[in-house]
DRENVO-551374 format. One record per residue (C-alpha): x, y, z negated. Coordinates in Angstrom, 3 decimals. Layout:
<nodes>
+----------+----------+----------+
:        X :        Y :        Z :
+----------+----------+----------+
:        X :        Y :        Z :
...
+----------+----------+----------+
</nodes>
This chain:
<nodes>
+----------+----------+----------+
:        X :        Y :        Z :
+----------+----------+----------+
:   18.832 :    5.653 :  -37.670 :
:   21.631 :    3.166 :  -37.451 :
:   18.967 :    0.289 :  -38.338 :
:   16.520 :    1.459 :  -35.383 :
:   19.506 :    1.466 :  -33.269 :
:   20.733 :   -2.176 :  -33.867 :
:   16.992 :   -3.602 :  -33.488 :
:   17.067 :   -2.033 :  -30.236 :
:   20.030 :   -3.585 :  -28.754 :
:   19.240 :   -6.668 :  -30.499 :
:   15.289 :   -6.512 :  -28.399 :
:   17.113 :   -5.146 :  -25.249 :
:   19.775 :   -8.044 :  -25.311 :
:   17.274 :  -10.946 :  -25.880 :
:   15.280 :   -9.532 :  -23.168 :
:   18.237 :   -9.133 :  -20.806 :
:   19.738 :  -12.205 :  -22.198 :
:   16.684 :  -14.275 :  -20.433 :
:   17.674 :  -12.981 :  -16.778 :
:   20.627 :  -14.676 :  -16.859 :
:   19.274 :  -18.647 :  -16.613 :
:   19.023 :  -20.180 :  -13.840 :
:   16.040 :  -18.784 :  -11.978 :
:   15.318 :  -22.006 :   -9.972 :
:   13.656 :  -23.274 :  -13.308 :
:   12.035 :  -20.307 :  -14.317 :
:    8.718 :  -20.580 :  -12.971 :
:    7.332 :  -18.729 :  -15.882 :
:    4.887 :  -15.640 :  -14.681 :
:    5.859 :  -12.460 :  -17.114 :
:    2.525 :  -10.472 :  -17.706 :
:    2.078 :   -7.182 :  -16.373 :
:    3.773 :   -3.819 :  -18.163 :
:    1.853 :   -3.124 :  -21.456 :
:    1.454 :    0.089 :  -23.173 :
:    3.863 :   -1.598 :  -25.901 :
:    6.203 :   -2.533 :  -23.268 :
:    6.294 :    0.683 :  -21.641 :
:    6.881 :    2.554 :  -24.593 :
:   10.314 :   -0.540 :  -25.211 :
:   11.028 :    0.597 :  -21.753 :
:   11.250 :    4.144 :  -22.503 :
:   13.685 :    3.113 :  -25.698 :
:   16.007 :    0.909 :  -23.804 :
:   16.659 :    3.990 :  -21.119 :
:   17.553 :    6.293 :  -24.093 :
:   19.590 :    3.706 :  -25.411 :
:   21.450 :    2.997 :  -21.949 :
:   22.020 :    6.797 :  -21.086 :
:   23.291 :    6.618 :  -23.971 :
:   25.932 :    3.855 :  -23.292 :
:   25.984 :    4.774 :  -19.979 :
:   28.077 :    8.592 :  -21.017 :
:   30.461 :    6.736 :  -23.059 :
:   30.982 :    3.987 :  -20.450 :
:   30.585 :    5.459 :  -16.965 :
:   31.916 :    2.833 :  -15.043 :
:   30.169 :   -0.150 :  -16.214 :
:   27.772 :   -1.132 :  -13.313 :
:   25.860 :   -3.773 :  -15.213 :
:   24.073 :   -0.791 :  -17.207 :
:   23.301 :    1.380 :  -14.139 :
:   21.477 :   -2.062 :  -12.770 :
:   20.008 :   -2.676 :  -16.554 :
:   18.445 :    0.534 :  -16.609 :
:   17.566 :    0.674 :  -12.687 :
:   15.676 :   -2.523 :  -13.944 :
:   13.770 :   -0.018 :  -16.652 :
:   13.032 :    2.663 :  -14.068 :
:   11.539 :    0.274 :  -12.036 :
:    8.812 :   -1.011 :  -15.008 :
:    8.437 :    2.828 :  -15.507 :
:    7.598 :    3.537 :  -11.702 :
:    9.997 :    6.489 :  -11.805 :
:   11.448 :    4.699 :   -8.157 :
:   13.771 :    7.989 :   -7.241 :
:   15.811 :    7.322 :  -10.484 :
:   16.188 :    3.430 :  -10.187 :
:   17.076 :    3.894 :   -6.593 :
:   19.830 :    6.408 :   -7.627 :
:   21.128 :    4.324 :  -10.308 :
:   21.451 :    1.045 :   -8.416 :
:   23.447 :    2.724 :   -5.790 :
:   25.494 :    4.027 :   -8.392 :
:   26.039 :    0.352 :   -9.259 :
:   26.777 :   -0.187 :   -5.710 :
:   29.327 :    2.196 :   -5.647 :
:   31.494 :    0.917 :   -8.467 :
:   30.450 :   -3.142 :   -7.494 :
:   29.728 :   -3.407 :   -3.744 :
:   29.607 :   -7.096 :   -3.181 :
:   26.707 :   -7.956 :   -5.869 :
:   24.146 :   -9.562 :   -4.859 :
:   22.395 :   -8.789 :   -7.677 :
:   22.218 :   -5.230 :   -7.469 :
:   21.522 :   -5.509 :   -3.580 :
:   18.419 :   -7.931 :   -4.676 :
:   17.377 :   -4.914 :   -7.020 :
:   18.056 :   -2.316 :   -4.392 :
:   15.593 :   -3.994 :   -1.859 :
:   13.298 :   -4.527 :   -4.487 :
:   13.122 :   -0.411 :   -5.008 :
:   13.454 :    0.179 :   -1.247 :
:   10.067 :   -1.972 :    0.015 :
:    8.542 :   -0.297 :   -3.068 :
:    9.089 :    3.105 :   -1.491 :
:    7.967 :    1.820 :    1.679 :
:   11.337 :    2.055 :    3.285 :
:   10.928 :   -1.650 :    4.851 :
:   13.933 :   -1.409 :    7.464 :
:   16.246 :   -0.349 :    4.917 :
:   14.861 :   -2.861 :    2.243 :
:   14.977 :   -6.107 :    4.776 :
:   18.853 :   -4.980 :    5.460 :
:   19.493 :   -4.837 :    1.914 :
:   17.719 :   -8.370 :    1.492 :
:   19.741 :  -10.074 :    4.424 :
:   23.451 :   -8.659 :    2.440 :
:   22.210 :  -10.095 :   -1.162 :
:   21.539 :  -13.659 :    0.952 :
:   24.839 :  -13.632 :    2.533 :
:   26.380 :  -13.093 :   -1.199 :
:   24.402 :  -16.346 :   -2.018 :
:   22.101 :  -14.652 :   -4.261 :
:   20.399 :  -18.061 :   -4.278 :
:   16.917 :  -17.206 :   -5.774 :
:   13.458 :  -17.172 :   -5.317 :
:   13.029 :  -13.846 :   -5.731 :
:   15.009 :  -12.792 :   -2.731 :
:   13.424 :  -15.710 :   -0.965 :
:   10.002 :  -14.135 :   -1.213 :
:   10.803 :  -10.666 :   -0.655 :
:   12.456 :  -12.197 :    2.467 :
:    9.556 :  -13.569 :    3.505 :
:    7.398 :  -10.749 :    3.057 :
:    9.656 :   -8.140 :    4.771 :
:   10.340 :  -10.851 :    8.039 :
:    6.617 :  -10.974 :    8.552 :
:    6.026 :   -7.342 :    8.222 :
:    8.834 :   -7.644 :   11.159 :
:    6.401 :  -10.086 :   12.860 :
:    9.640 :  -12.858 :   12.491 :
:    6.728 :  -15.473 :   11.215 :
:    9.034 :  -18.570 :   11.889 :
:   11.876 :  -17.002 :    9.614 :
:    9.192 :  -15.735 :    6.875 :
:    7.949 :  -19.501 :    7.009 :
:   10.981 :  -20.887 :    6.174 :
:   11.884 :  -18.304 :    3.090 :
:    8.793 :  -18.615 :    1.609 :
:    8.753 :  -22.860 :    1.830 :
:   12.534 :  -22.544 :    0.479 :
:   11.210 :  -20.385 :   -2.286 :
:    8.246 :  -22.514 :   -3.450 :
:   10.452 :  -25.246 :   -3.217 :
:   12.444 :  -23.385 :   -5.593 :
:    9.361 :  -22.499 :   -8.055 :
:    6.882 :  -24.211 :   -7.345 :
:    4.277 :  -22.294 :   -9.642 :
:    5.155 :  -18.602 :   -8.604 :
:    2.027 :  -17.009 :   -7.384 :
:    3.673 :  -14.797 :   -5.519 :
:    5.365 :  -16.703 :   -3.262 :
:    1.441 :  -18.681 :   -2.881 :
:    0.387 :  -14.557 :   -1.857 :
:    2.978 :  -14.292 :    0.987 :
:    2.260 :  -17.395 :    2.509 :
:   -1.195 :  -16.391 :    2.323 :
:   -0.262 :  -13.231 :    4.047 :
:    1.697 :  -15.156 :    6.606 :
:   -1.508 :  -17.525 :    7.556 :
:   -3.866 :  -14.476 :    7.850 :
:   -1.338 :  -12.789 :   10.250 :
:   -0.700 :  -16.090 :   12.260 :
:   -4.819 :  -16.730 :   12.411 :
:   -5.559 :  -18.945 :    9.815 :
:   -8.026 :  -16.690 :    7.096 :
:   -9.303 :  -19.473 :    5.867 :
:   -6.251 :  -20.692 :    5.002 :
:   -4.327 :  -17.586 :    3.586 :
:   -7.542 :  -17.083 :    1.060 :
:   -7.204 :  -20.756 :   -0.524 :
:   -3.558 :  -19.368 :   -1.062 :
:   -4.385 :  -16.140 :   -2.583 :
:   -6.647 :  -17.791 :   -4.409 :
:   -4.267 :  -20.035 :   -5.778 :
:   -1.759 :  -17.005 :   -6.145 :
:   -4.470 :  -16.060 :   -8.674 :
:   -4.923 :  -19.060 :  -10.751 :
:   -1.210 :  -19.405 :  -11.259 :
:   -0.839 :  -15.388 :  -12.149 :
:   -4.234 :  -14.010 :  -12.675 :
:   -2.967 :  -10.011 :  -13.321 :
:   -1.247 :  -10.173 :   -9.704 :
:   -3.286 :   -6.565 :   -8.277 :
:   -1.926 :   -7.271 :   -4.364 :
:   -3.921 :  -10.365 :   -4.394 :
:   -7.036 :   -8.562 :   -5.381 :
:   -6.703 :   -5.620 :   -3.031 :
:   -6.111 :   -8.016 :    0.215 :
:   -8.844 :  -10.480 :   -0.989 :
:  -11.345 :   -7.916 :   -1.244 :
:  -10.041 :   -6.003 :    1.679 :
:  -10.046 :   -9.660 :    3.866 :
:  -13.437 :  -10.295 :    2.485 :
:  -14.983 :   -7.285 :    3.275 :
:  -13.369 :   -7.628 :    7.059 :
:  -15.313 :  -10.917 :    7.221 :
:  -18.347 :   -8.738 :    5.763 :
:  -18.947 :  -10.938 :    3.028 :
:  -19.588 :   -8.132 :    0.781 :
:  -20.749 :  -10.119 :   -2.155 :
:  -17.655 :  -12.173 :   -2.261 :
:  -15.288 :   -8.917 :   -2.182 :
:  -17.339 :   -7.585 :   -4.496 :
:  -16.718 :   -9.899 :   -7.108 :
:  -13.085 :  -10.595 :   -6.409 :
:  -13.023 :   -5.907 :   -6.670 :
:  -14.794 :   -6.499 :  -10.124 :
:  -12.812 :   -9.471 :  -11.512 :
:   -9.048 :   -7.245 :  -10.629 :
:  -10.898 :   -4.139 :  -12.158 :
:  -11.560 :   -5.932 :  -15.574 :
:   -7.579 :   -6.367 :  -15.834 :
:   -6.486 :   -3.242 :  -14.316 :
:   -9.549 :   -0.285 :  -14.438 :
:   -7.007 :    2.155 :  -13.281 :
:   -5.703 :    0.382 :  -10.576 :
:   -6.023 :    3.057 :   -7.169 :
:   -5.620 :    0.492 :   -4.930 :
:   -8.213 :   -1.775 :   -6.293 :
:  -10.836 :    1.678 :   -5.970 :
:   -9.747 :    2.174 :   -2.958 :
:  -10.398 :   -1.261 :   -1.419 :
:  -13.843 :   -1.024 :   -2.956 :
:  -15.093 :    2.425 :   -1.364 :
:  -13.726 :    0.868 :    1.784 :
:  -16.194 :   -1.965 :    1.157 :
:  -19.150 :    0.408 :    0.484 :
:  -17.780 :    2.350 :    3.214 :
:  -18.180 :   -0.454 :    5.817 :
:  -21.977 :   -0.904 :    4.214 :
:  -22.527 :    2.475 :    5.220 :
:  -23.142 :    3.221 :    1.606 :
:  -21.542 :    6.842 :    1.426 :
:  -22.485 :    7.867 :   -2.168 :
:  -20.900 :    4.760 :   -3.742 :
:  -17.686 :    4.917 :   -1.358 :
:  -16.992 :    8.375 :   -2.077 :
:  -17.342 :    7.885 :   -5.933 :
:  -14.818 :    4.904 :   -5.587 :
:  -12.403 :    7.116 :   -3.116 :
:  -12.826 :    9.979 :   -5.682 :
:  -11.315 :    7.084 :   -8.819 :
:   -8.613 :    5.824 :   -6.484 :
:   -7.531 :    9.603 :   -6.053 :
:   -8.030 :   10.070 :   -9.495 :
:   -5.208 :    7.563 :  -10.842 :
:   -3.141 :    7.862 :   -7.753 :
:   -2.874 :   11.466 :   -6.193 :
:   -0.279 :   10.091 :   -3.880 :
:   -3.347 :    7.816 :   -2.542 :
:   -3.398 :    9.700 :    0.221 :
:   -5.496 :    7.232 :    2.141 :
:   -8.557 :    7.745 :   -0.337 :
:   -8.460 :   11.235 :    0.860 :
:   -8.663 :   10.588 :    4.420 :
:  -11.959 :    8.288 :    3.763 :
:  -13.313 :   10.893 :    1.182 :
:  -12.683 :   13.670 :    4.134 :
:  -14.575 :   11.805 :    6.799 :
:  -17.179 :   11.833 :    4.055 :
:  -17.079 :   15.368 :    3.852 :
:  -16.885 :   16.130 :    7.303 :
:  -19.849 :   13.700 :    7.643 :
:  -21.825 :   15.261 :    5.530 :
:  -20.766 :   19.074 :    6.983 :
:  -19.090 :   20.034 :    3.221 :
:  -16.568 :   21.446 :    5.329 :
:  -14.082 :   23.481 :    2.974 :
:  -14.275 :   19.877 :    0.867 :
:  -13.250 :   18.147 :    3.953 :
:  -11.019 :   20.083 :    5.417 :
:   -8.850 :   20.434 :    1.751 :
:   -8.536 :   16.346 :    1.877 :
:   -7.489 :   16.064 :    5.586 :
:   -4.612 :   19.066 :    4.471 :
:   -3.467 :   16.591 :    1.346 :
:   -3.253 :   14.022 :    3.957 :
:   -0.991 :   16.130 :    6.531 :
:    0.985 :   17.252 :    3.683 :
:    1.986 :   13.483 :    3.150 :
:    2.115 :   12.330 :    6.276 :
:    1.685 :   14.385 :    9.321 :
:    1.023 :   11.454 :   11.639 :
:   -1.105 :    9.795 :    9.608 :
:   -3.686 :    8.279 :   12.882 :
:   -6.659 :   10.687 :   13.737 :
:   -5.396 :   13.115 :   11.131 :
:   -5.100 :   15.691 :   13.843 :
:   -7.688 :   15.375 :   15.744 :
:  -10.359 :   15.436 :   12.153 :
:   -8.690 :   18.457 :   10.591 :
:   -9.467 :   19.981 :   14.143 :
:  -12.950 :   18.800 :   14.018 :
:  -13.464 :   20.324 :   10.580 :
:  -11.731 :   23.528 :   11.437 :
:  -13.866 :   23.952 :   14.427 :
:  -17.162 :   23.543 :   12.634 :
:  -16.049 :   25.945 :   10.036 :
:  -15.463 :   28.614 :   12.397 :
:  -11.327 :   28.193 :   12.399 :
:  -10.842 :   28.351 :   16.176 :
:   -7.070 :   29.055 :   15.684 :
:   -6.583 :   25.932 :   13.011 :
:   -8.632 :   23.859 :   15.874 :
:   -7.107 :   24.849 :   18.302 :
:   -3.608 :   23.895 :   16.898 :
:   -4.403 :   20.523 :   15.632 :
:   -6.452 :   19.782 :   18.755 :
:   -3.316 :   20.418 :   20.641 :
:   -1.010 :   18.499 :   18.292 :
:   -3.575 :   15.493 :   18.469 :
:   -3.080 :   16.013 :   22.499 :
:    0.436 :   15.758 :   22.143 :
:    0.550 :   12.881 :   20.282 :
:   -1.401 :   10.912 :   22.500 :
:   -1.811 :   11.902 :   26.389 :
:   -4.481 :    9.341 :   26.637 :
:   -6.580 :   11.405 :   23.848 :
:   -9.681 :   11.999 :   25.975 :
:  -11.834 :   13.667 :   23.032 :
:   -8.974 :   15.928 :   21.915 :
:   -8.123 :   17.422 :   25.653 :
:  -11.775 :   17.964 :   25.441 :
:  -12.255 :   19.784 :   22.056 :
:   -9.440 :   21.669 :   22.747 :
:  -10.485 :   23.300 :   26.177 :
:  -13.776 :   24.332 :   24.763 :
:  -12.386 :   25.518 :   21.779 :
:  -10.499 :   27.720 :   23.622 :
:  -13.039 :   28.741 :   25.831 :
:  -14.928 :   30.163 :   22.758 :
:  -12.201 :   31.543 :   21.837 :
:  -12.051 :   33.195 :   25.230 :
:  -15.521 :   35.041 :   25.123 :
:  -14.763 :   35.493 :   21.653 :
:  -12.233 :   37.908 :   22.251 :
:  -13.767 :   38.999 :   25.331 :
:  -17.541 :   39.857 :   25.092 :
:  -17.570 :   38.971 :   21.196 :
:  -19.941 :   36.648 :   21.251 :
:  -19.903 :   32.385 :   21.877 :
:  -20.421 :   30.910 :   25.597 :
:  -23.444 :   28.895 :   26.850 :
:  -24.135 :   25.857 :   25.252 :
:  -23.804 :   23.053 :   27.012 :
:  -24.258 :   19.010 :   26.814 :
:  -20.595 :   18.636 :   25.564 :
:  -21.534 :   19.994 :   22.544 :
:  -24.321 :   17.779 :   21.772 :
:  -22.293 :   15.114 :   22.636 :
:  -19.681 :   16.129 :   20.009 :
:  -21.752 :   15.971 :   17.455 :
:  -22.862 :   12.521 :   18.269 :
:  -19.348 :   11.823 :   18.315 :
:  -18.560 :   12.990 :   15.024 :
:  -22.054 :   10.789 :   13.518 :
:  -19.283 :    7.875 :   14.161 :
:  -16.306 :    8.760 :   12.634 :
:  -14.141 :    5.388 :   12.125 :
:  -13.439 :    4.775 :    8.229 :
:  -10.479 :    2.670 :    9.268 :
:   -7.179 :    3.188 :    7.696 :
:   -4.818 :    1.224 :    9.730 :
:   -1.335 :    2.564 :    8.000 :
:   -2.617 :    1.528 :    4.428 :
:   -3.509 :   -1.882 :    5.063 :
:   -0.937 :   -4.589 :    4.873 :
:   -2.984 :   -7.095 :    6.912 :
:   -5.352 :   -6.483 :   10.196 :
:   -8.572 :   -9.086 :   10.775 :
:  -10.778 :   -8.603 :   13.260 :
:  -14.135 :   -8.466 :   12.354 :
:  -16.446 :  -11.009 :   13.025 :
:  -19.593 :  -11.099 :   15.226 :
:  -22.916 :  -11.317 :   13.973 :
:  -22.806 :  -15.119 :   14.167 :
:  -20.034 :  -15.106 :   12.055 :
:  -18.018 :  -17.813 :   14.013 :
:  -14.164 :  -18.065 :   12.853 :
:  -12.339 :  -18.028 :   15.850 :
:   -9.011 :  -18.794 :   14.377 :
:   -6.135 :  -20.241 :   16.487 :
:   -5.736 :  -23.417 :   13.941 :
:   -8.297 :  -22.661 :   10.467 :
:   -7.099 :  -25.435 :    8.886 :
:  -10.175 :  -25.358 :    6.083 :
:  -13.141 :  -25.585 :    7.577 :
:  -15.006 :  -26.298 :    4.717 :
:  -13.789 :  -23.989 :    1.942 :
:  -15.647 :  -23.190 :   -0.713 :
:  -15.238 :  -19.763 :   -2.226 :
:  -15.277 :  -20.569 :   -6.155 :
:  -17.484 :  -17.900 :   -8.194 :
+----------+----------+----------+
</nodes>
């Protein structure tokens, strides 16, 4: 036991031991988590818990095994650990660095970019924080600002895909799609296992509705990472945009599969449903959605929908009112919900349903063209293009890219 014990420390101190060079020359990309890894990563938290009961003060292992928590996606316990390094060392930027890291992981953007902004006023001079500057600043639409952290960080690596990704990002956003796919493109020949730069390529691509090119770019990120949701997800959105409804919802049904959080390949998988009137089926996605975010957009006013063809009057009628609510403007809810109500009306009344009339024809047409769009799951918006397919860019600076196979 004492043997197994020393190899450990010896693994978990060479590994530690190479985060301490200077980062500026460390260009090297580290693969991706392997099962191997995962399993060293479970060892080294034992081992620091450990440590960490005999030495409760010692804020470097709190941030060591924040570090671990993070490779083993168990985010609630790195967060809580890192703030416990916080609380004994205040002024590292370190441990801030690693605290936004955790933060724009959970989505918690404000908090992350505030986080970011202390590590760079304690000079935590790398080009880590330089990129996750960059990408938080243009989430906050500050595009000069992200500009400049991601030029200072390439300057700083210059052979870090990732910082080649958020650049990317940053053209798409600013107009130039061309553009931001040579970079993500080039994000992938300098770190080929990168997954964001396969979701947003075949996500961009399939915007542009060049549906061989995302297919290939889905199928090339699947060979490294088959069990990637978001990767599953991107692809039933692309058969989903083809209009081919079998082949989305088998992709939506694999994204939910290895992500049950994926909450987004439920909503798609519901409209689906709805689509095809397997009601109960739809209406049980469009509840996992509301259960993980209430306001995710149409949520409301689809749950309603599904309610109301089931025969729910008193579940449409609520979320026909909350959809309302949420939006005075909401034309189609205001609508649903007073003739919901009126059926509900002779229901009670004379016990049986009102008149038909053309409303209800037109609902159904309506509900023929349910939108597939996800708009709070996608980190990037591109309009799509007209049938001529004319790029109307405000400076595409690569006119004549070629897309390599």
């Amino acid at each position: 036991m004492k043997a197994f014990t020393y190899i450990v420390s010896i693994c978990l101190a060479l590994s530690w031991a190479g985060c301490d060079g200077d980062e500026r020359q460390s260009t090297r990309i580290p693969p991706p988590p392997s099962e191997d890894a995962l399993k060293r990563a479970k060892i080294g938290v034992e081992y620091l818990s450990a440590i960490i009961q005999r030495s409760p003060r010692n804020s470097l292992n709190y941030q060591k095994r924040a570090e671990l928590y993070i490779e083993l996606r168990n985010l609630s316990g790195a967060l809580e650990d890192i703030n416990e390094a916080l609380d004994i060392s205040p002024s590292n930027g370190l441990y801030l660095l690693t605290k936004a890291r955790i933060l724009r992981q959970l989505k918690r953007y404000d908090e992350a970019l505030a986080a970011a902004r202390r590590a760079e006023v304690l000079q935590q001079d790398t080009p880590e924080l330089y990129i996750l500057l960059g990408d938080l600043t243009q989430q906050k639409k500050q595009y000069r600002q992200a500009k400049l952290y991601l030029s200072k960080a390439l300057q700083m690596a210059p052979y870090e895909g990732e910082a080649y990704f958020y650049t990317g990002l940053l053209d798409v956003r600013q107009g130039d799609t061309l553009s931001g796919i040579a970079m993500m493109q080039r994000a992938l020949e300098l770190r080929p296992r990168f997954v964001p730069a396969y979701v947003e390529l075949t996500a961009i691509h399939t915007r542009l509705r060049d549906y061989i090119q995302a297919k290939d770019i889905n199928n090339q990120g699947l060979r490294y990472f088959p069990k990637e949701s978001a990767l599953h997800y991107t692809r039933g959105l692309m058969y989903h945009t083809q209009k081919r409804l079998d082949s989305a919802l088998i992709s939506y049904r694999a994204a939910i599969r290895f992500d049950s959080t994926n909450y987004a390949a439920d909503f798609q998988a519901g409209i689906i449903y709805l689509k095809w009137n397997s009601l109960p089926l739809a209406i049980q996605c469009f509840q996992k959605v509301m259960r993980f975010n209430p306001k995710y957009p149409q949520i409301n006013f689809l749950l309603g929908t599904a309610y109301d063809k089931h025969g729910n009057l008193e579940g449409a009628i609520e979320q026909y009112s909350l959809a309302a609510q949420a939006d005075a403007a909401d034309w189609r809810s205001r609508g649903r919900l007073y003739r919901a109500q009126q059926r509900k009306y002779y229901l009670d009344t004379y016990g049986t349903l009102p008149p038909a009339s053309p409303e209800i024809a037109a609902e159904a047409d309506e509900d023929k063209e349910l939108s597939s769009n996800a708009p709070d799951r996608e980190r990037v918006q591109i309009n799509i293009l007209t049938p001529r397919l004319e790029l109307k860019t405000k400076s595409d600076s690569l006119r004549s890219l070629k897309i390599r196979q």
